[in-house]
Structures are given as structure tokens and as C-alpha cells.
MMTF fields as JSON, N, C-alpha, C and O atoms, coordinates in Angstrom:
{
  "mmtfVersion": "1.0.0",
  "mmtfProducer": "UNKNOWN",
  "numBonds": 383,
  "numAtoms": 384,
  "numGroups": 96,
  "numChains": 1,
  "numModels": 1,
  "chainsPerModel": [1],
  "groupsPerChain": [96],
  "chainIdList": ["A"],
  "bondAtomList": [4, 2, 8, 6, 12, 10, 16, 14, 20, 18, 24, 22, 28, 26, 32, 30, 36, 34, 40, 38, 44, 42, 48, 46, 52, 50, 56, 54, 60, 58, 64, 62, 68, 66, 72, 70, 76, 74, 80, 78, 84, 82, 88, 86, 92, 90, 96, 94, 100, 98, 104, 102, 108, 106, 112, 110, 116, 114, 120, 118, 124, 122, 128, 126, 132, 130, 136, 134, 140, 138, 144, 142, 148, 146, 152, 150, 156, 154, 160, 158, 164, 162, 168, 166, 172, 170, 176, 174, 180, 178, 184, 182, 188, 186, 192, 190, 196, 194, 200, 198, 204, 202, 208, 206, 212, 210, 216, 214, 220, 218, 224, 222, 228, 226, 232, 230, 236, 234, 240, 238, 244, 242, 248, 246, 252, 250, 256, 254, 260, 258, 264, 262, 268, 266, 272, 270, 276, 274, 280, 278, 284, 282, 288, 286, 292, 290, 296, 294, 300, 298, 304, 302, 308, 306, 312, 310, 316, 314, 320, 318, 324, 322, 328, 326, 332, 330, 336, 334, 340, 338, 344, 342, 348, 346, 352, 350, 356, 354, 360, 358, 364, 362, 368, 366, 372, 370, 376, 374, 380, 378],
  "bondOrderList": [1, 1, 1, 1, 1, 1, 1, 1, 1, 1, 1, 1, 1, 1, 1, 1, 1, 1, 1, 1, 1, 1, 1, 1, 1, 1, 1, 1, 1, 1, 1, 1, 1, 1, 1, 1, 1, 1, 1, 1, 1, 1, 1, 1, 1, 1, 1, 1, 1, 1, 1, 1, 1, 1, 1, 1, 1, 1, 1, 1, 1, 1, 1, 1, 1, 1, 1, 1, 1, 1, 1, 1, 1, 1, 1, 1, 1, 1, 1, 1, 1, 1, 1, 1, 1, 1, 1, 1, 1, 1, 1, 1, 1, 1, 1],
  "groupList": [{"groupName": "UNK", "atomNameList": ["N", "CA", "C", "O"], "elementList": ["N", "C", "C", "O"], "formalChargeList": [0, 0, 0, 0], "bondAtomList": [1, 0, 2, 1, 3, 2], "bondOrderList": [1, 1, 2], "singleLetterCode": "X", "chemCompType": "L-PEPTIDE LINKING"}],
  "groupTypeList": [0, 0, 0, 0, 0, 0, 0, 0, 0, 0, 0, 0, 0, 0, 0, 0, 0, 0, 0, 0, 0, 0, 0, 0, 0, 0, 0, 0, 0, 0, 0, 0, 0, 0, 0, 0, 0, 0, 0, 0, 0, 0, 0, 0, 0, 0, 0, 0, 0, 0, 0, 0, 0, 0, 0, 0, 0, 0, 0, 0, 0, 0, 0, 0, 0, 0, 0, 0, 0, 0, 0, 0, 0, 0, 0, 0, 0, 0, 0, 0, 0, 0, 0, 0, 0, 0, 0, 0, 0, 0, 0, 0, 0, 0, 0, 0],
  "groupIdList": [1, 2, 3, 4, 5, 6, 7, 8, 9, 10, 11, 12, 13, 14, 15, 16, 17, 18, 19, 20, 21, 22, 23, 24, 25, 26, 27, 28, 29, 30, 31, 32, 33, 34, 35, 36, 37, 38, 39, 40, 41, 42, 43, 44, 45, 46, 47, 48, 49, 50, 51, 52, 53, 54, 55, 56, 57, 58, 59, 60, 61, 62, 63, 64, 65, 66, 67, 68, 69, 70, 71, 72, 73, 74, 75, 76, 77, 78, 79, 80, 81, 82, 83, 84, 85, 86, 87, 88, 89, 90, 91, 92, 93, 94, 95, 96],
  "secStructList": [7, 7, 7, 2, 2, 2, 2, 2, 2, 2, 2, 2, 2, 2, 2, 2, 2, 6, 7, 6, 6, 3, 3, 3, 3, 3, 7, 1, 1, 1, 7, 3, 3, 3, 3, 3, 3, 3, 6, 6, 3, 3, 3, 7, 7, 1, 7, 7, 7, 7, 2, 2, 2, 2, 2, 2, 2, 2, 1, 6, 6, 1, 7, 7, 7, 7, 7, 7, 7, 7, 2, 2, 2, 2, 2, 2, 2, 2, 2, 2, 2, 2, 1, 1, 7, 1, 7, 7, 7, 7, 7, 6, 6, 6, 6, 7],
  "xCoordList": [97.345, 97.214, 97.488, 98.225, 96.84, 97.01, 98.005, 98.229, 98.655, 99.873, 99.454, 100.365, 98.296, 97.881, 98.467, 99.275, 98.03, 98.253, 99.99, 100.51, 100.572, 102.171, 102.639, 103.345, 102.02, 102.594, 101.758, 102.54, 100.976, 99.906, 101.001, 101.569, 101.419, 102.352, 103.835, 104.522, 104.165, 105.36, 105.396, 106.147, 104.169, 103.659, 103.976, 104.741, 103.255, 103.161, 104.424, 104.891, 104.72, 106.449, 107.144, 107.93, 107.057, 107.962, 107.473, 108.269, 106.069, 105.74, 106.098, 106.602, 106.17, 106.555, 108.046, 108.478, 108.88, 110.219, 110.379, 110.797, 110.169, 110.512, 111.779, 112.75, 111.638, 112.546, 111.757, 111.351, 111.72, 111.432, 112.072, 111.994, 112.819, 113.887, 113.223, 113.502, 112.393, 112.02, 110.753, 109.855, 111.311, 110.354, 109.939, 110.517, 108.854, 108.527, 108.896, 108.58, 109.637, 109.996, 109.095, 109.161, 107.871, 107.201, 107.895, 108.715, 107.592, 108.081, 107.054, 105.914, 107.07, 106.029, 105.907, 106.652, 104.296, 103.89, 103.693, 103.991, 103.319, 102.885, 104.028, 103.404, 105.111, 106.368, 106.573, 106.206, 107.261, 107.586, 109.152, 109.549, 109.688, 110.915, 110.936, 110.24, 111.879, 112.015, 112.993, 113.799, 113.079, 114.626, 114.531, 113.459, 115.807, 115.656, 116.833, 117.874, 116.326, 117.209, 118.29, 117.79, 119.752, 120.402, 121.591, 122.291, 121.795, 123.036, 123.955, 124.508, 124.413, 124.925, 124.878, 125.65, 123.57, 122.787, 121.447, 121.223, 120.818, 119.583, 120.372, 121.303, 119.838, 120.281, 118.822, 117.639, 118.999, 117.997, 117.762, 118.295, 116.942, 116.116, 115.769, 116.155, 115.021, 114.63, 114.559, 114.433, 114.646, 114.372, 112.79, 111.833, 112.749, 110.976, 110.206, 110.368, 108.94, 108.052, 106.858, 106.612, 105.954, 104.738, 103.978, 104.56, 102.573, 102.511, 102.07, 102.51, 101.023, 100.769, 102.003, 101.866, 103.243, 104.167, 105.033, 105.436, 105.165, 105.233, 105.049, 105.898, 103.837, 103.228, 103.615, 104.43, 103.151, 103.834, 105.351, 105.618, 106.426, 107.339, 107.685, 108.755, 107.362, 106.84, 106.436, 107.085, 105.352, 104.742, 105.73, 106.289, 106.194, 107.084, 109.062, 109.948, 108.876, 109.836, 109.868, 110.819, 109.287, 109.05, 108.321, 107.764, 108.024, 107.107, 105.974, 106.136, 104.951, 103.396, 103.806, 104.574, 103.277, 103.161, 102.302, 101.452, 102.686, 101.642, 99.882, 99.77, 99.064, 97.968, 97.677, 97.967, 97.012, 96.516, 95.459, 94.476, 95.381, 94.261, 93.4, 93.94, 92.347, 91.744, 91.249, 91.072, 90.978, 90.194, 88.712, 88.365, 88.242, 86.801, 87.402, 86.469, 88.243, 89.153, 89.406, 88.999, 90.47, 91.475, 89.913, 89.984, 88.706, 87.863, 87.565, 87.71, 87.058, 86.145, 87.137, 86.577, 88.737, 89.153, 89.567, 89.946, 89.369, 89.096, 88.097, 88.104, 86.548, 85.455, 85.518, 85.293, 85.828, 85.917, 86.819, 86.602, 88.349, 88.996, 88.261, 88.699, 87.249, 86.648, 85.479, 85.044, 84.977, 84.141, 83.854, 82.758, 85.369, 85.456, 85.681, 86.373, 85.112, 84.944, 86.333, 86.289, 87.767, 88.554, 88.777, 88.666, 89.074, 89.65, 91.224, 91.819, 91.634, 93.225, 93.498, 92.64, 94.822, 95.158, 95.526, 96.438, 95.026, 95.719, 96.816, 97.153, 97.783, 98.775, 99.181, 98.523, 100.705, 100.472, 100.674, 100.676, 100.806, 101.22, 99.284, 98.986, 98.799, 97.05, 96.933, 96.379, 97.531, 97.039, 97.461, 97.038, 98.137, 98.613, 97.794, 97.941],
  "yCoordList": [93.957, 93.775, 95.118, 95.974, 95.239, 96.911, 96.621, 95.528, 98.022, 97.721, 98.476, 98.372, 99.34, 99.995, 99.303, 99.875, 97.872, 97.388, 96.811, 96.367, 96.909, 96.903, 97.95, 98.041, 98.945, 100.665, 100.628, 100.65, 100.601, 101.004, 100.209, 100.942, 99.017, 97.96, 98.798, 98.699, 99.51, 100.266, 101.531, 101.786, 102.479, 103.528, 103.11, 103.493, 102.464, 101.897, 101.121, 100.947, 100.842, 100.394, 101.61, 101.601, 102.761, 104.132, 104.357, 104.185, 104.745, 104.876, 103.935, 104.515, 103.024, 102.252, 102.465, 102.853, 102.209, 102.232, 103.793, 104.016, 104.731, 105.669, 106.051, 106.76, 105.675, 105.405, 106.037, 105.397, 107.077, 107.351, 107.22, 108.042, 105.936, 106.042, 104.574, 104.452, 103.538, 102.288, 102.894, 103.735, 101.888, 101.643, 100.43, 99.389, 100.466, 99.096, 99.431, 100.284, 98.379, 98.478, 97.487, 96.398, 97.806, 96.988, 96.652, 97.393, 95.058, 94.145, 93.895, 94.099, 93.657, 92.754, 91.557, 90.865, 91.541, 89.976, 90.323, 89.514, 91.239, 91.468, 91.084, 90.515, 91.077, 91.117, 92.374, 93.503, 92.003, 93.564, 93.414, 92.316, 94.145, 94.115, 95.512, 96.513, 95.305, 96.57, 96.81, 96.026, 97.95, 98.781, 99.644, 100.081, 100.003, 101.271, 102.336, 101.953, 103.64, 104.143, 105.203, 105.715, 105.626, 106.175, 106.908, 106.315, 107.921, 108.796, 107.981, 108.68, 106.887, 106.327, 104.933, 104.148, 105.171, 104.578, 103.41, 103.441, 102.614, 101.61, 100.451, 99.899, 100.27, 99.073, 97.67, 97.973, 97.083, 96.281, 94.317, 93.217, 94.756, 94.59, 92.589, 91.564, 92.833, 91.362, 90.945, 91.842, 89.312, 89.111, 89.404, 89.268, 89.936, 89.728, 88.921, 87.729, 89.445, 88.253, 88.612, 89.706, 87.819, 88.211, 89.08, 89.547, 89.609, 90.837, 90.401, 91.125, 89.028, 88.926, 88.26, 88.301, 87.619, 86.993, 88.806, 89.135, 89.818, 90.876, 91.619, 91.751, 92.053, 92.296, 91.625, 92.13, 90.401, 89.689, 89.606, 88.914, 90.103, 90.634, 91.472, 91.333, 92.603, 94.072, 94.302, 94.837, 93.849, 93.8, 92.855, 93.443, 91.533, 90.942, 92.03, 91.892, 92.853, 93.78, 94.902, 95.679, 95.027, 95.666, 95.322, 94.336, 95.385, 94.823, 96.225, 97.433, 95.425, 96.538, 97.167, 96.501, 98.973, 99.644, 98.692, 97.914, 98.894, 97.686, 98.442, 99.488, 97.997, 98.64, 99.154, 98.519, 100.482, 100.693, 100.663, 100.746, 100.554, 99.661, 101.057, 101.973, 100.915, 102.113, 101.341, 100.123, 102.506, 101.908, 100.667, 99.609, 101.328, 100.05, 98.99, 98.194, 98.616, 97.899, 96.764, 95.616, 97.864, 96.744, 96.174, 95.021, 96.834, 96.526, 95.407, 94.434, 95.249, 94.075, 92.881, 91.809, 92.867, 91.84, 91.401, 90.305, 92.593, 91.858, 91.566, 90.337, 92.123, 91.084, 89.675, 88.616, 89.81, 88.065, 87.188, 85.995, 87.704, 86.948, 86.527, 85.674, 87.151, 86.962, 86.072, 85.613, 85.876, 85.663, 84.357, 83.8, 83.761, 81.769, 81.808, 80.957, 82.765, 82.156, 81.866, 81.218, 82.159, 82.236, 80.805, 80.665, 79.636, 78.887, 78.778, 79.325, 77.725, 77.68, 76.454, 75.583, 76.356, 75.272, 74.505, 74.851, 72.865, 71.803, 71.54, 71.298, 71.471, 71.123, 69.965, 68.925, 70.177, 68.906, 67.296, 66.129, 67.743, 66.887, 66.146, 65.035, 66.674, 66.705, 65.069, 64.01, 65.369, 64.303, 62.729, 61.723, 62.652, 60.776, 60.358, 59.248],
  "zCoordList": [77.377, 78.804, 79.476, 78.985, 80.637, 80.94, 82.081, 82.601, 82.419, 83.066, 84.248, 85.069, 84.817, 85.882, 87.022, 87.755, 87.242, 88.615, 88.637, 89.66, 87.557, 87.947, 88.598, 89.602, 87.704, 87.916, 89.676, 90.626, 89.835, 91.233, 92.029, 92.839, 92.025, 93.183, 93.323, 94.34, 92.332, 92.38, 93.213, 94.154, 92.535, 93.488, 95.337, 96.222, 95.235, 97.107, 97.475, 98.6, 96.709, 97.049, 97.229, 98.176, 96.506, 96.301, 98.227, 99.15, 98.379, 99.693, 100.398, 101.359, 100.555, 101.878, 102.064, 103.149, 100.985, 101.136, 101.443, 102.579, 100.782, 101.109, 99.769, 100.033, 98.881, 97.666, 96.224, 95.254, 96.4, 94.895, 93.592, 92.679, 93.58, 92.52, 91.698, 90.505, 92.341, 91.698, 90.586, 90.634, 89.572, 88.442, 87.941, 88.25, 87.089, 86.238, 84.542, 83.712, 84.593, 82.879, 82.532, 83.101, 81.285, 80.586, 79.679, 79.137, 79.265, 78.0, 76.827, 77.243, 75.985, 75.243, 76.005, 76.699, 75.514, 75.799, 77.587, 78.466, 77.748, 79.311, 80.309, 81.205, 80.596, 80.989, 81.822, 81.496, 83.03, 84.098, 84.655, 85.044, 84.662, 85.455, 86.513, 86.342, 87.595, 88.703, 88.278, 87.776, 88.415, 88.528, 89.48, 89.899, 89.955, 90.928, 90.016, 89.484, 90.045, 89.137, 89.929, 90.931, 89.62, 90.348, 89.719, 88.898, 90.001, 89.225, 88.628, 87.778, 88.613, 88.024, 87.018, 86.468, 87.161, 85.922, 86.708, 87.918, 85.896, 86.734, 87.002, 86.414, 87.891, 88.372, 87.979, 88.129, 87.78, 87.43, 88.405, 88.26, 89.094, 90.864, 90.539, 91.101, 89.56, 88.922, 87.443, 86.609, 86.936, 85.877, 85.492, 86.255, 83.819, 83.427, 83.87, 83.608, 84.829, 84.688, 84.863, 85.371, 84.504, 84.548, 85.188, 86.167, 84.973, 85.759, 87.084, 87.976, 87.646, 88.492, 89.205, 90.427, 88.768, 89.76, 90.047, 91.163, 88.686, 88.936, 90.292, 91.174, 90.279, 91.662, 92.65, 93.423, 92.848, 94.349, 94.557, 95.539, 93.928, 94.035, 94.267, 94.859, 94.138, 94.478, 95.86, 96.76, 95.883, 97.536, 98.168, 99.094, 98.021, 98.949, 99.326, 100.17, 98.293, 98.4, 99.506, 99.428, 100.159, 101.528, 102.576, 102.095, 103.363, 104.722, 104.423, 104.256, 104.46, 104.5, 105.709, 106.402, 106.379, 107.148, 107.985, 107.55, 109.336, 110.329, 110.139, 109.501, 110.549, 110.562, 111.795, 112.809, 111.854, 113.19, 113.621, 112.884, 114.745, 115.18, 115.982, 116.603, 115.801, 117.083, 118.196, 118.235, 119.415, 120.805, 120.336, 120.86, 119.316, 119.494, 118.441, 118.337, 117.758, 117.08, 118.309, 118.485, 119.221, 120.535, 121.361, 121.787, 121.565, 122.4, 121.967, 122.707, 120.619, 119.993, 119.772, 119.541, 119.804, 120.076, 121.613, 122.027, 122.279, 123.814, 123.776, 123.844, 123.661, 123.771, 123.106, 123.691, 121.913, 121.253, 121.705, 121.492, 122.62, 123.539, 124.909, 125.681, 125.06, 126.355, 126.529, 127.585, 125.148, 124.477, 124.299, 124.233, 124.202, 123.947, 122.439, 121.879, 121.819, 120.048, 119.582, 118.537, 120.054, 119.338, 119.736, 120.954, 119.048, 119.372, 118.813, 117.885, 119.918, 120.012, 119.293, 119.15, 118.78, 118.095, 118.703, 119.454, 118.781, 119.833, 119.69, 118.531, 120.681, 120.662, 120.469, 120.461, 120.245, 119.614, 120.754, 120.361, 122.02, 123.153, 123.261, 123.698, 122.987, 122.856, 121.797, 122.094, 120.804, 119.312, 119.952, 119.383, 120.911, 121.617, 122.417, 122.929]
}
């Protein structure tokens, strides 16, 4: 099993956090653990687990950078607010 997209979810974890000290320890049998490593030895983040519950651990380990949005970005969701298409969710005073 290839381990690219454990290692790639760690990379972007190092960037978001701002922490160049986290790693992925590979197991047999396709197995991942985090560590963050530190002068006084690793500390070890989670139990082994698979590479895809792997990953979504990883990414749930920091908040994504917000996205930014440009001027024709903010425009085209004011036109589609203006627009009607968005519909709203009924409330729930609505369902009696």
C-alpha cells in the first residue's frame, strides 16, 4: 500500500499548524500513527490506524486556512442571492 497520501496529509498539517515537528510512523499491514517530535523525545498524537481513517485525522487536526474569495467570487454570490436560486430551509414553525 503506498503511503504518499499519509505523508502528503502530514505535509499540510506541518503548514497549517505551523509545526514542523509532526510525523507519520508507518506500520505493517498499512497502519499510520502521528507523532510530533521534540527535544525531549516523540510524543505519540494517536493510536495505529488505517490510512484512510489516518488521513481524516490529520486533516480534522487543524482547521483548513479559510479560503479567499476574490471580487468576481463575492459578485457571483451576490448575483445568485439576488437571483432567488438559493433556496432557504423551512423552518420549522412552517411544518404544522
Amino acid at each position: 500500500m503506498r503511503s504518499t497520501r499519509a505523508i502528503s496529509a502530514v505535509e499540510r498539517l506541518k503548514t497549517r499548524s505551523g509545526n514542523p515537528h509532526y510525523a507519520a510512523v508507518s506500520m505493517p499491514g498499512g497502519y499510520f500513527y502521528l507523532v510530533e517530535r521534540a527535544a525531549e523525545g516523540s510524543k505519540k498524537l494517536c493510536d495505529p490506524l488505517p490510512m484512510d481513517d489516518f488521513i481524516a485525522f490529520v486533516n480534522a487536526r487543524e482547521p483548513a486556512k479559510p479560503r479567499k474569495a476574490s471580487k468576481l467570487d463575492e459578485a457571483l454570490e451576490a448575483q445568485i442571492g439576488r437571483s432567488g436560486k438559493r433556496a432557504e430551509k423551512p423552518s420549522s414553525d412552517d411544518a404544522d
